[in-house]
N, C-alpha and C positions, 0 to 999 in steps of 0.2 A: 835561295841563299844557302852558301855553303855550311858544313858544321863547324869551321876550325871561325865564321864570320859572327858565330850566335855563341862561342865557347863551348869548352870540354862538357859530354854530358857531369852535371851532378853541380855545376859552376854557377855562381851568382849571376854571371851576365848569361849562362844560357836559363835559367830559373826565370829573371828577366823578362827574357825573350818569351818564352812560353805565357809570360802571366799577362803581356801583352796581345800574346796571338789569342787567347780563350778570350781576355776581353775584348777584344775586335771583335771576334768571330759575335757574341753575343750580342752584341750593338748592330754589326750588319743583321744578324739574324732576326732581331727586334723590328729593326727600320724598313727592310726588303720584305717582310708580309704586313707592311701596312703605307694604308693610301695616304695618310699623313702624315707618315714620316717622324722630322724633328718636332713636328707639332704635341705630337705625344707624351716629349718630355716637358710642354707647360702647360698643356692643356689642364689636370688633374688638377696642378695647384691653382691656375689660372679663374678656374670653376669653383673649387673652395673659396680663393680670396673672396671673387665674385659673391659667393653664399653669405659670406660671416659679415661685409662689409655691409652687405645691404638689410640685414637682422640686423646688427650692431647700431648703423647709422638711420635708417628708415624706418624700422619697425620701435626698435627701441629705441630709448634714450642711454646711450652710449657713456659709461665711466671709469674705463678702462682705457688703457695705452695712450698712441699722440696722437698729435695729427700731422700730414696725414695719415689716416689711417688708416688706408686702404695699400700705403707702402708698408707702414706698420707690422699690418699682415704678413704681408709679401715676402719679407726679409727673414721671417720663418718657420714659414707655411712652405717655400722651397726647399731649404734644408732641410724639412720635416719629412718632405717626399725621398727625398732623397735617403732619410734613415730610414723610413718606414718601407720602403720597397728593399733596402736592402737587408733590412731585418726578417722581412717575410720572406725573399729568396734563400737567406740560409737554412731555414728549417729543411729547406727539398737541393740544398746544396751539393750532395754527397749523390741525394738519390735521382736526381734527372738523371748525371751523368755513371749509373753506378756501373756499368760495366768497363769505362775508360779509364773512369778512376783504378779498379782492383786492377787491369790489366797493363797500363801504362808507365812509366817509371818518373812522371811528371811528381814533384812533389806535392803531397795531400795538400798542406796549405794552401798554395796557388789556387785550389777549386774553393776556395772561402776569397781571399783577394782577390779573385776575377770581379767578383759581385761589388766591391768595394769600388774597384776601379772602375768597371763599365759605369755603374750607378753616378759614381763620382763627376766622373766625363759629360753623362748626360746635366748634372745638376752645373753643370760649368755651360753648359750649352745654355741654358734659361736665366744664368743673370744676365745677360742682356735685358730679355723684358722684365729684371728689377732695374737694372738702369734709366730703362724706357717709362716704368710709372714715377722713378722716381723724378723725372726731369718736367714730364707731364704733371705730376700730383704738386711739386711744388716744393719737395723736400731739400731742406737746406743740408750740404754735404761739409763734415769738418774734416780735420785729418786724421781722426780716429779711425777713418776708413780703412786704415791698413791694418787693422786688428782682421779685417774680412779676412788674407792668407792664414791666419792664426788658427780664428774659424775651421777652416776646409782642412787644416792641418790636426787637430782637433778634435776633429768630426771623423778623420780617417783612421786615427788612433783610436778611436771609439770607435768605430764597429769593425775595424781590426780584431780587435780582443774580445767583441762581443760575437763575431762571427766565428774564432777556435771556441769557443764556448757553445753558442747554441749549435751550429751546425752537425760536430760530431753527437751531440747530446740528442738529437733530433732523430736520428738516427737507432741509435737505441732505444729511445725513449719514443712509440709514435705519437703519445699523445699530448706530448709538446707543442708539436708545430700548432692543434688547434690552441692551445694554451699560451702560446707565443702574440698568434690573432688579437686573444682578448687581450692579454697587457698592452699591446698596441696601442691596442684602440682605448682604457683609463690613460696609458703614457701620452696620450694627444691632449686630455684638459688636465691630466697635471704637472705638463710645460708649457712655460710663458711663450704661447702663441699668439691666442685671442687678447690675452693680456698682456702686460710686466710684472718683474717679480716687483715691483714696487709699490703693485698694485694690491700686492698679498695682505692681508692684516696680520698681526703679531709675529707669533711665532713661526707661524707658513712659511713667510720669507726667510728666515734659516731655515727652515726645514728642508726647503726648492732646490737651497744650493747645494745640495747631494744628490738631485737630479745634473748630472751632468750636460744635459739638453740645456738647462737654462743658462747656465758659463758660456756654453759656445752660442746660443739666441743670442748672448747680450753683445758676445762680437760681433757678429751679424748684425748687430742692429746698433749699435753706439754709432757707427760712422754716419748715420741718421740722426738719429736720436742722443744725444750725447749724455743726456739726463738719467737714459736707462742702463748707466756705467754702474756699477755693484759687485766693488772688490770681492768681497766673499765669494758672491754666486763664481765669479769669474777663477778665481783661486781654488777653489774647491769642488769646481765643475773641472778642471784642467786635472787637478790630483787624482780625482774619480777616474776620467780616460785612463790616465795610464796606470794607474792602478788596477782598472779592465784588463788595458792587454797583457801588463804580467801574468796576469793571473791566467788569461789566454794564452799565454805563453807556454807557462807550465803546465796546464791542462794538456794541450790539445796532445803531444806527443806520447801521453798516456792513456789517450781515447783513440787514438790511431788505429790500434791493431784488433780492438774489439770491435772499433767500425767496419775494419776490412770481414769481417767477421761475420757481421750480420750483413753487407751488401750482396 
């Protein structure tokens, strides 16, 4: 492909261009060293659902979320994978690729939005099999369903803003990225995954909805569940994202040059 067909260096449609070819490259690179391929992208939550469903419904006696609940789950235990891998990519964002980055005239950003995109791609590959439990499990579908583009839209403006923040920070800072791990892992029981925030007693459930995970679970999941609609979470899980990426906004251009610094 020619250059004048990707645009002038330094140009939004060649910028574009570039943040599409790292994320390809990253997805082939992904899928071409492994025997199973797309598999990989459901497998993980595939196995989680499997875990929590059969503790939740088998072992215990189950008082939390709907039913089913095993689509419950699903709808976002996926997009969970999906932040949570991209949250742990950015800590080593800068540093996998740190000699391409200081040497190439791609802009910094792009090497945070590759992760966003590929990640994203992949998490669009595996709703299918949320389609597939839900038709199977029995789940009644309304037309809230189209809050789900909102969702993904939502989700990418959050960790957008979350990836100019931690990634350059990661870099300076090495002992983030372990630091990064543990929030992860408290940020998984305290978003409405295994549960709803409905499910919260008192004051918890405002407290949740400045988890911005929970705003976007709930669009993820109303078009199921229509009962687990909760303006607040929803309104103030949205203000939060973009709130993130200004703030990532402003950051990231001022951690730039001390990044290139230390790579």
């Amino acid at each position: 492909m020619t250059s004048a067909a990707v645009g002038a260096p330094g140009s939004v449609r060649r910028s574009l261009h570039s943040l599409w070819l790292l994320s390809a490259r990253d997805l082939r690179v992904r899928y071409s060293t492994s025997a199973l391929g797309y598999l990989w992208s459901v497998l993980d939550p595939l196995v989680m659902t499997g875990i929590y469903w059969f503790v939740f419904t088998q072992v215990f006696h189950r008082s939390v979320g709907e039913d089913p609940y095993i689509v419950f789950l699903i709808t976002a235990l996926l997009p969970w994978v999906w932040f949570n891998s991209a949250v742990t990519d950015f800590t080593k964002a800068f540093k996998k690729d740190a000699r391409l980055v200081r040497s190439t005239a791609i802009p910094r950003w792009i090497w945070v939005n590759r992760i966003v995109l590929s990640k994203g791609i992949e998490f669009l590959f595996s709703v299918p099999v949320l389609a597939l439990f839900a038709v199977f499990g029995g789940a009644q579908v309304s037309w809230a369903l189209l809050a789900f583009p909102l969702a993904v839209l939502l989700q990418s403006i959050l960790l957008v803003g979350l990836g100019l923040i931690v990634a350059p920070l990661c870099v300076m800072f090495g002992d983030l990225e372990r630091t990064t791990r543990l929030v992860l892992r408290a940020l998984f029981y305290a978003s409405p995954i295994i549960y709803g925030v409905g499910n919260l007693p008192g004051v918890f459930a405002d407290i949740a909805a400045f988890n911005p995970l929970a705003g976007i679970f709930t669009l993820y999941r109303v078009g199921f569940f229509p009962d687990q609609w909760d303006t607040l979470t929803v309104v103030v899980g949205a203000a939060v994202s973009v709130g993130i990426l200004v703030i990532g906004l402003m950051v990231f251009p001022r951690l730039e040059r001390p990044v290139l610094k230390e790579l």
